[in-house]
SEBA-918900 format. One record per residue (C-alpha): residue in three letters; x, y, z. Coordinates in steps of 0.001 Angstrom, whole numbers. Each point is the difference from the previous one (the first is absolute). Layout:
r, c1, c2, c3
ALA, X, Y, Z
...
This chain:
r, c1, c2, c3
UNK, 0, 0, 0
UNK, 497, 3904, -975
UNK, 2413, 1167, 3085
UNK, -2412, 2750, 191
UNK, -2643, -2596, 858
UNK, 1851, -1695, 2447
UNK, 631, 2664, 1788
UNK, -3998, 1361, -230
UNK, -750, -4099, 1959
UNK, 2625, 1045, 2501
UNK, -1619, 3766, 484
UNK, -3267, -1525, 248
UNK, 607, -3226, 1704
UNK, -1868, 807, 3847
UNK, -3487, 907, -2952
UNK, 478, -3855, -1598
UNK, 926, -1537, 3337
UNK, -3650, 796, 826
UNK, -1765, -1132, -3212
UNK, -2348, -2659, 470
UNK, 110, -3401, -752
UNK, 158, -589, -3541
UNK, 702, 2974, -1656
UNK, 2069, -235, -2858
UNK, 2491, 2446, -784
UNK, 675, 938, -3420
UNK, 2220, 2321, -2275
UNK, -2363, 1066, -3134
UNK, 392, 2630, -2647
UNK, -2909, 2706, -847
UNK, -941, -2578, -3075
UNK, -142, -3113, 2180
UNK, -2445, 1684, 3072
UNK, -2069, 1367, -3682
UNK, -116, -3690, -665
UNK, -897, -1189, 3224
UNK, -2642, 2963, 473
UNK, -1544, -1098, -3247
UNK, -132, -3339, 983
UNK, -1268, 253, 3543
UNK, -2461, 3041, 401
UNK, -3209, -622, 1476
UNK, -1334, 3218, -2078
UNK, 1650, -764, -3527
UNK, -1451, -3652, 712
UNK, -3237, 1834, 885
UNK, 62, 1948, -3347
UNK, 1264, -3331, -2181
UNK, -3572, -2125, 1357
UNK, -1829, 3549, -861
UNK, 726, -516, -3575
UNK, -642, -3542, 173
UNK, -3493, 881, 1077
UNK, 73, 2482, -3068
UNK, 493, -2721, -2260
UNK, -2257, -2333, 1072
UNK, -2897, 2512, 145
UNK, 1201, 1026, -3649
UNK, -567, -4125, -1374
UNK, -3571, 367, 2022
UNK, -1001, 2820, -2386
UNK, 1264, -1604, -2649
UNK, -2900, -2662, 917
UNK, -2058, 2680, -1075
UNK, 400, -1119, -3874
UNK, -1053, -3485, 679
UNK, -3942, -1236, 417
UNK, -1036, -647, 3137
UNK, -1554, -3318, 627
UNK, -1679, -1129, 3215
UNK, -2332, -2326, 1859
UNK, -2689, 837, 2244
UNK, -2311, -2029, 2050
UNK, -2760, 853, 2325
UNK, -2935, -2072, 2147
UNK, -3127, 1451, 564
UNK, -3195, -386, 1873
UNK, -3201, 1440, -465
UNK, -3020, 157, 1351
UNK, -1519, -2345, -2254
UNK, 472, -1486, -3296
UNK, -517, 2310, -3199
UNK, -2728, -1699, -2343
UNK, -2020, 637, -2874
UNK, -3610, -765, 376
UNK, -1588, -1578, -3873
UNK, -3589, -738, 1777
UNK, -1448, 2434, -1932
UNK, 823, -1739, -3650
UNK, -815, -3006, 1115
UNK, -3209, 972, 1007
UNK, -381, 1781, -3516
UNK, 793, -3463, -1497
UNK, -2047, -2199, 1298
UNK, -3126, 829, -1400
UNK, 987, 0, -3563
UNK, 1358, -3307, 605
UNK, -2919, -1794, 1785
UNK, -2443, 2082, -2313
UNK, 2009, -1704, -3283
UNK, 653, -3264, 1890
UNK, -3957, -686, 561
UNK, -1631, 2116, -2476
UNK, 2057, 409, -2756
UNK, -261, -1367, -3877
UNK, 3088, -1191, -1730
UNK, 456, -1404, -3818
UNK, 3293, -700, -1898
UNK, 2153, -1379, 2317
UNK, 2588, -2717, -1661
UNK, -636, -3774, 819
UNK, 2787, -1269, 2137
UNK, -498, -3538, -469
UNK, 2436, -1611, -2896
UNK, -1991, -2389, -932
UNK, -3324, 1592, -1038
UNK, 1668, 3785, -1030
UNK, 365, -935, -3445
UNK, -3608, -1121, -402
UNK, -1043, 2912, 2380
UNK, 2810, 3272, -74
UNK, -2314, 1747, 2331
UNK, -2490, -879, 2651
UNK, -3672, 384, -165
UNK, -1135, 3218, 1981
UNK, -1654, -2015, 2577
UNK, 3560, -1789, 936
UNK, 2108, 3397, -299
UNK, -2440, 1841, 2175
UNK, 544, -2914, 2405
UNK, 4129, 119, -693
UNK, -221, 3972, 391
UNK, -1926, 116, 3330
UNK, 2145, -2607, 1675
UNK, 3212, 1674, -591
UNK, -1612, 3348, 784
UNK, -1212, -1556, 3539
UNK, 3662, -1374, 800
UNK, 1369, 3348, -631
UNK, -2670, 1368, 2360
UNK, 871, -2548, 2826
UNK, 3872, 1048, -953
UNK, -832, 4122, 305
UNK, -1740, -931, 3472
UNK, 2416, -1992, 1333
UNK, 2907, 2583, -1348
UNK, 2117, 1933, 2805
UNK, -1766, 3649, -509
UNK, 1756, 1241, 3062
UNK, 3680, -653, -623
UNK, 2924, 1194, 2363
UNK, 2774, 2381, -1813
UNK, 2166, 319, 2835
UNK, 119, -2305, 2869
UNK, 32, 2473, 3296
UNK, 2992, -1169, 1131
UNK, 2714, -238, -2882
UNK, 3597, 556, -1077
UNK, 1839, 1380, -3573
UNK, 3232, -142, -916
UNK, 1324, 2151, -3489
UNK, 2988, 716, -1366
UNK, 655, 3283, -1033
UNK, 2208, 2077, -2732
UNK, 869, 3327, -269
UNK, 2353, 1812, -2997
UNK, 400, 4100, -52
UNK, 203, 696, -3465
UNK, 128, 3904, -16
UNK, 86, 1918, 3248
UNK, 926, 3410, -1191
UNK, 3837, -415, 315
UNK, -536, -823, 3657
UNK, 1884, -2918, 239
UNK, 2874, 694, -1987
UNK, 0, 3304, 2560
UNK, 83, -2391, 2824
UNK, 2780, -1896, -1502
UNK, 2103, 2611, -729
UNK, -680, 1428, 3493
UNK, 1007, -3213, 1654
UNK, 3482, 520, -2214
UNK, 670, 3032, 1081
UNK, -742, -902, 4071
UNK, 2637, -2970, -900
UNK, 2597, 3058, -1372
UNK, -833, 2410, 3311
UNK, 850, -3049, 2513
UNK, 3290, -630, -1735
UNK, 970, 3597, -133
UNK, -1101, 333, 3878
UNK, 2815, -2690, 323
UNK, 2381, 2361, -1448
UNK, -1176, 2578, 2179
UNK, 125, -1739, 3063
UNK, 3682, -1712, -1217
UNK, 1419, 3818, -622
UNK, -1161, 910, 3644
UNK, 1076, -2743, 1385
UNK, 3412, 360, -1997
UNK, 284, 3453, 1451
UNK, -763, -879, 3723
UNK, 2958, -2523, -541
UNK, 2431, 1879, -1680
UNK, -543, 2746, 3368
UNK, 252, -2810, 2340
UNK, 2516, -1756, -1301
UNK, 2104, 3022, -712
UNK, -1001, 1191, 3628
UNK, 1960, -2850, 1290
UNK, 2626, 306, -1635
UNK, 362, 3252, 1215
UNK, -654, -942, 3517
UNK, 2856, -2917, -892
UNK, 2118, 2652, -1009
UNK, -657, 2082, 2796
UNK, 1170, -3050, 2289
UNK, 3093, 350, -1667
UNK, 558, 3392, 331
UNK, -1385, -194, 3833
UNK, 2345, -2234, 660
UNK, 3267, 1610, -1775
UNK, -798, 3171, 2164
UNK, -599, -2585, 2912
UNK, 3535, -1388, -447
UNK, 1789, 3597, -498
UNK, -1701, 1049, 3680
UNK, 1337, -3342, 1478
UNK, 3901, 380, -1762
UNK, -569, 3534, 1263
UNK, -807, -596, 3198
UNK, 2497, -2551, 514
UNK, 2519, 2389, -1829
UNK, -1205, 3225, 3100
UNK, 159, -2560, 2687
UNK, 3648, -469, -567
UNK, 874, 3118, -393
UNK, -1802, 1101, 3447
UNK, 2033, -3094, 1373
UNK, 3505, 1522, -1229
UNK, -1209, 3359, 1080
UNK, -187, 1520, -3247
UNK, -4160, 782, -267
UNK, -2465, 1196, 2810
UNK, -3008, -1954, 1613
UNK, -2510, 2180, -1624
UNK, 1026, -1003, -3422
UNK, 256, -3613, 846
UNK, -3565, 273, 1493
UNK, -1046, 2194, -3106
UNK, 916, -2900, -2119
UNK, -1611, -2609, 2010
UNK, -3570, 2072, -272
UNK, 733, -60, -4315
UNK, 1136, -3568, 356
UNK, -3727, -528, 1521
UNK, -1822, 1814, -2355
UNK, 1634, -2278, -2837
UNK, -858, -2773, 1609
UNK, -4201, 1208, 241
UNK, 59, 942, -3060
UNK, 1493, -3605, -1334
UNK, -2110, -1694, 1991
UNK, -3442, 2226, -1632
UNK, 1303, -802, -3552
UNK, 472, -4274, 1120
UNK, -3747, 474, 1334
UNK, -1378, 2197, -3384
UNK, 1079, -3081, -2238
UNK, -1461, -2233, 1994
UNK, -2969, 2316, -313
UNK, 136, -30, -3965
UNK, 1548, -3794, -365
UNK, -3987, -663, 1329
UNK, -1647, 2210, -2324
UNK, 2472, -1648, -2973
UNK, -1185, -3386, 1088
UNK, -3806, 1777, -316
UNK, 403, 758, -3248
UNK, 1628, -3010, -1341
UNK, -3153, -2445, 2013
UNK, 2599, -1935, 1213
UNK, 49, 597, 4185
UNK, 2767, -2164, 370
UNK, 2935, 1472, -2441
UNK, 1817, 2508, 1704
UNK, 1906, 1508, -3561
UNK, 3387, 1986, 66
UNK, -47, 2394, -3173
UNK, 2401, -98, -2233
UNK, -542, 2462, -2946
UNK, 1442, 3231, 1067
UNK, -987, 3069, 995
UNK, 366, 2076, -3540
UNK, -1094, 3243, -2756
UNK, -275, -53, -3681
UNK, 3159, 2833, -1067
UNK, -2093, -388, -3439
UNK, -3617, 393, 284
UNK, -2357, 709, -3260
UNK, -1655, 3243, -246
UNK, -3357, 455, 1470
UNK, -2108, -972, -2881
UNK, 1649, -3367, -980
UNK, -2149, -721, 3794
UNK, -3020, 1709, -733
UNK, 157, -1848, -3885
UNK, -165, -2852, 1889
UNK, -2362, 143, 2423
UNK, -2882, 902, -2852
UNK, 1244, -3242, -1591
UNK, 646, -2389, 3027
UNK, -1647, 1528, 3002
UNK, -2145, -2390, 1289
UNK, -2470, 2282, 1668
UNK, -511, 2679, -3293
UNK, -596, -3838, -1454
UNK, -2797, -880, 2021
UNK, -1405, 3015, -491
UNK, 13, -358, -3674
UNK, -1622, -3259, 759
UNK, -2963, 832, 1835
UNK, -590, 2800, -3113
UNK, -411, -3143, -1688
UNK, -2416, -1619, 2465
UNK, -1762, 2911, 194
UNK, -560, 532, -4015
UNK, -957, -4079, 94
UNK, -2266, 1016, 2510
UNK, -1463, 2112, -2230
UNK, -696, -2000, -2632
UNK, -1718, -2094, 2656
UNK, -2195, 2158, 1007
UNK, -706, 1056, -3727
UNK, -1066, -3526, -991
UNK, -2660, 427, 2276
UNK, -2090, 2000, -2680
UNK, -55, -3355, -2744
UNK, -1887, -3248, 585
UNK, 1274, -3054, 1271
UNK, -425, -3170, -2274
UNK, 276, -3542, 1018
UNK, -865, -3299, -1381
UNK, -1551, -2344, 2372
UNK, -1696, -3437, 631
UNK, -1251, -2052, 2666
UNK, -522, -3960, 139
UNK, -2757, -1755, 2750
UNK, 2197, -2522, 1368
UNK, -3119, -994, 2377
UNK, -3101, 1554, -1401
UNK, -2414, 430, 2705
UNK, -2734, 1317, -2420
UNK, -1368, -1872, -2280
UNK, -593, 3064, -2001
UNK, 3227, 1404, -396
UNK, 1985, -984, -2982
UNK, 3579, -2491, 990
UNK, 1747, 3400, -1711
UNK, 699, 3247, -1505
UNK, 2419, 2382, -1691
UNK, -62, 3381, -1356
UNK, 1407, 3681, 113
UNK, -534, 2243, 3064
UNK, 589, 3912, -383
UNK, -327, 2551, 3304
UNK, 66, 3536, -1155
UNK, -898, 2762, 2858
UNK, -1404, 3141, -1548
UNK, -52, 2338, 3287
UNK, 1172, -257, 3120
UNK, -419, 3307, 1515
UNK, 3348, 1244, -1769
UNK, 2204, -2303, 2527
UNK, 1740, -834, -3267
UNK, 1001, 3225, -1387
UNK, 1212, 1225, 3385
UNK, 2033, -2965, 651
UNK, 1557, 970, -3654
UNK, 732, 3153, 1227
UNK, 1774, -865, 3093
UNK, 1965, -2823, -1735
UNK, 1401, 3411, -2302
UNK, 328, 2092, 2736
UNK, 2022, -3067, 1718
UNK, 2301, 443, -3243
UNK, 852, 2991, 269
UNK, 307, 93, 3789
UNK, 2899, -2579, -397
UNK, 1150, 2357, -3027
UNK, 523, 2890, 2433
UNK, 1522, -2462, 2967
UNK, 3025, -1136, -3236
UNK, 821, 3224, -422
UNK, 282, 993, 3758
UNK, 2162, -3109, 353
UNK, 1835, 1308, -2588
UNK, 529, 3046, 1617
UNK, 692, -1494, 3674
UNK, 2831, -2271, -1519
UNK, 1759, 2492, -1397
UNK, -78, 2210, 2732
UNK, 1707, -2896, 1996
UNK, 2526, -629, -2170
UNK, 1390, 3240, -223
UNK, -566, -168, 3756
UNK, 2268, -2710, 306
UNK, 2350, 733, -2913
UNK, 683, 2716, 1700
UNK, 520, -1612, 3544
UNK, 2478, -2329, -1599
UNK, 2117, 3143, -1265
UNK, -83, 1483, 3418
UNK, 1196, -3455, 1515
UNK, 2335, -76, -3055
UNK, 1570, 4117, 963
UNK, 163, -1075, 3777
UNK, 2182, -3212, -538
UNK, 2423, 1728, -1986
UNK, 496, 2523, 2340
UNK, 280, -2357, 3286
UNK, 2264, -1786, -2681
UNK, 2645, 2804, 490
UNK, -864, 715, 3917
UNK, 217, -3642, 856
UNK, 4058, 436, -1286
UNK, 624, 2865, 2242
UNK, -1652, -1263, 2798
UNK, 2426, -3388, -403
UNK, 3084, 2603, -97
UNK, -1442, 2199, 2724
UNK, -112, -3137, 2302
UNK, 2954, -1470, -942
UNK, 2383, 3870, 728
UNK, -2172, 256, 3302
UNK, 1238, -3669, 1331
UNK, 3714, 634, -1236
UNK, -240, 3411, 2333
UNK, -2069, -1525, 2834
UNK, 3016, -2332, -232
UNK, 2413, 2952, 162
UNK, -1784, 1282, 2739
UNK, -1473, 3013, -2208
UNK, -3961, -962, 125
UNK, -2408, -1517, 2596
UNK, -1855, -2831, 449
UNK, -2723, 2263, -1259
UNK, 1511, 871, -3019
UNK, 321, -3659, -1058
UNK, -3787, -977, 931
UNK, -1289, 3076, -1679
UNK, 1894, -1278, -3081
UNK, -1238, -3629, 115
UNK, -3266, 1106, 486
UNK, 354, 2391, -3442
UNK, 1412, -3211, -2151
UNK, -3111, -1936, 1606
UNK, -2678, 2438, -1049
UNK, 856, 683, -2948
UNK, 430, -4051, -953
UNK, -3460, -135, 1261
UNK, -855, 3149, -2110
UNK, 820, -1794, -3150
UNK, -1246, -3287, 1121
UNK, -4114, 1430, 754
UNK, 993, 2232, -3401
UNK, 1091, -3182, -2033
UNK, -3111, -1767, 1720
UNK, -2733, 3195, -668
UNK, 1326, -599, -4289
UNK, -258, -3255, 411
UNK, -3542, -12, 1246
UNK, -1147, 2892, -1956
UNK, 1470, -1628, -3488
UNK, -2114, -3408, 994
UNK, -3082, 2168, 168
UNK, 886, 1974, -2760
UNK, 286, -3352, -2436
UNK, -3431, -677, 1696
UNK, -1683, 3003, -1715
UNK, 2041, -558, -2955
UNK, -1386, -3745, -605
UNK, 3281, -1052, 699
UNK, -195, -1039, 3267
UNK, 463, -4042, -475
UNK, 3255, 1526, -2324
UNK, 2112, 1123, 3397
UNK, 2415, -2538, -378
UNK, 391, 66, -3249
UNK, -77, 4139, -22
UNK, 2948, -169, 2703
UNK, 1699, -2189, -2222
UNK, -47, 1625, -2751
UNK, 1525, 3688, 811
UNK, 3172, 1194, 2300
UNK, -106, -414, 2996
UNK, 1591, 1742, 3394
UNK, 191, -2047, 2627
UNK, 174, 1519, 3724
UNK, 3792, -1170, 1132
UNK, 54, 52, 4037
């Protein structure tokens, strides 16, 4: 391992001595926690089933183009059967049947017997009027024996039919639905990006955080060990007679203060490693980052960002998308005005009517004429919808830029101050290092020195929360941009300065 990692465990060895059980420790680079972040996140996981719902709701409109074909079934009583009462006819029958069948006269009717019809064709009138009235006084006994009250529907009964249903034309409704349900699919997937630029943003500030707070252990503890040498270095002088007690004492109050103030950095990391392991949703990895602290000496111009982020920003994107769902919407609401068309049929799988035929098919139409102009207002809000989420593009538009140049110019200021504490950081090294060669020579106090430890100290820290505010506001930056899953890659790509401590 990196020396400078080494000696990071060793600064922060009494914070790991306390972990608990079965955390695992682990060196990762930006990329690698972007990986694990990706992998891990209850949200992005939240936002990955959310288009999986999207999907599946878009293949259930798609059911829309298909006939619908069902069964249903029902038992019924009632309070008595439903029947059909004939009485009446029959009771207009009989008399022109018994009248014929005793009184009536008869001639022509065919002989029947083959062995005399070719003598006799036809019967003598006596003999048909006989033949006539005896068939005409069976069908009498038949009509009065005949059911002339027969039951339709018995009152307690059951049907079964199978049903079909096909839209044939339903004003572009469907297709409106469809496309809808497309769209919804394309607005879950870009509220993934959305959620994985946040979340890419939170990491690259808490991951950057501690490293700062790992770099401030470092520098902590250098100023820690210059207070102990320097202490040590006083107390032998005071023992040889060459320094007074109040500058040995004056040093031992410093020497304390470096030690606090190591001690509040160990306990700030421990502070962030938590909120690391938070936003990696793994509890029990306790990371050490290992991407440095850095700036870009060669960032694009402020447009190349704000080109971007009308291309790629994944916000300005759904935006666009619910203009979409808003104009399908429309339609929608427009198809409302035509009729709907559908073939259908039915088939009596148990017919519990005797009248009712075994099945049917045909061509349905529903066409509403007025409806107290609900349709026409709805039309009207669906446009007014339109342009509302017209007007809410171009404020987004607006608000994006702003906060680019807000940040563009955040990063220059970050940019300015490094430079400078660049060139103060050297003469603070050289102003320490003349002030120990005269407190050796007996030329500056034990003040002197402190004062100039704690100027080397601050101003390392300086540049560290400076190197730390760029690279924060550059990951937030590439968030507005549509860049923000492009960090790595982004760092990669340009010149770097990395913060030497």
């Amino acid at each position: 391992m990196h020396k400078k990692y080494l000696s990071f465990f060793i600064a922060t060895l009494p914070l790991f001595s306390i972990a608990q059980s079965g955390t695992q420790m682990q060196a990762l680079t930006f990329g690698e926690a972007m990986q694990i972040m990706e992998k891990n996140h209850h949200a992005l996981k939240q936002a990955d089933y959310h288009v999986k719902e999207k999907q599946a709701e878009r293949q259930a409109r798609k059911g829309l183009y298909y006939p619908k074909v069902g069964i249903s079934g029902n038992y019924v009583a009632m309070q008595k059967d439903v029947a059909m009462n004939l009485s009446p006819v029959r009771d207009a029958l009989m008399p022109l049947y018994n009248t014929l069948g005793n009184y009536g006269s008869f001639s022509g009717v065919p002989n029947p017997d083959p062995a005399t019809n070719k003598q006799m064709p036809v019967l003598p009138d006596n003999l048909s009027t006989k033949a006539v009235r005896e068939k005409l006084l069976e069908g009498a006994q038949a009509v009065q024996n005949a059911d002339w009250e027969p039951t339709l529907v018995n009152k307690f009964f059951g049907s079964v039919m199978a049903t079909a249903q096909l839209p044939i034309y339903t004003g572009g409704k469907i297709h409106a639905a469809n496309q809808a349900a497309m769209i919804e699919e394309q607005e879950a997937a870009e509220e993934v990006a959305v959620k994985k630029a946040e979340l890419t943003s939170e990491l690259a500030e808490r991951y950057f955080g501690l490293k700062l707070a790992e770099q401030a252990i470092l520098v902590r503890k250098q100023v820690l060990d210059g207070m102990n040498k320097h202490l040590e270095d006083a107390r032998k002088m005071e023992a040889r007679g060459m320094l007074a007690r109040a500058e040995v004492l004056n040093a031992q109050v410093h020497q304390a203060q470096a030690e606090r103030e190591y001690k509040k950095a160990v306990q700030t990391a421990a502070i962030l490693t938590k909120a690391m392991a938070n936003s990696l949703s793994v509890p029990e990895l306790q990371i050490v980052p290992v991407t440095d602290l850095f700036y870009v000496a060669d960032l694009e111009p402020v447009d190349y960002f704000k080109v971007s982020a009308l291309q790629n920003n994944p916000q300005l994107k759904q935006v666009k998308t619910k203009m979409e769902l808003a104009r399908q919407g429309s339609k929608a609401e427009r198809g409302a005005l035509y009729p709907t068309v559908a073939l259908i049929g039915s088939y009596n799988i148990v017919n519990a009517s005797k009248l009712a035929p075994d099945w049917f098919a045909g061509i349905g139409a529903k066409w509403t004429l007025f409806d107290g102009y609900s349709r026409s207002n709805k039309i009207k809000a669906a446009a007014y919808k339109v342009e509302q989420v017209r007007e809410a593009e171009l404020k987004a538009i607006n608000d994006i830029n702003a906060v680019i140049d807000k940040l563009y110019t955040t990063l220059g200021m970050y940019k300015d101050q490094l430079e400078a504490l660049e060139a103060s950081q050297k003469l603070a090294d050289e102003y320490l290092y003349v002030r120990q060669k005269g407190f050796e020579a007996e030329m500056n106090t034990t003040t002197d020195i402190m004062d100039a430890h704690l100027g080397v100290s601050k101003i390392k820290i300086e540049k560290l929360e400076a190197m730390y505010g760029f690279d924060k506001t550059l990951a937030e930056l590439l968030k507005y941009a549509g860049m923000a899953e492009q960090f790595e890659e982004y760092r990669n790509s340009h010149q770097l300065v990395i913060g030497k401590f």
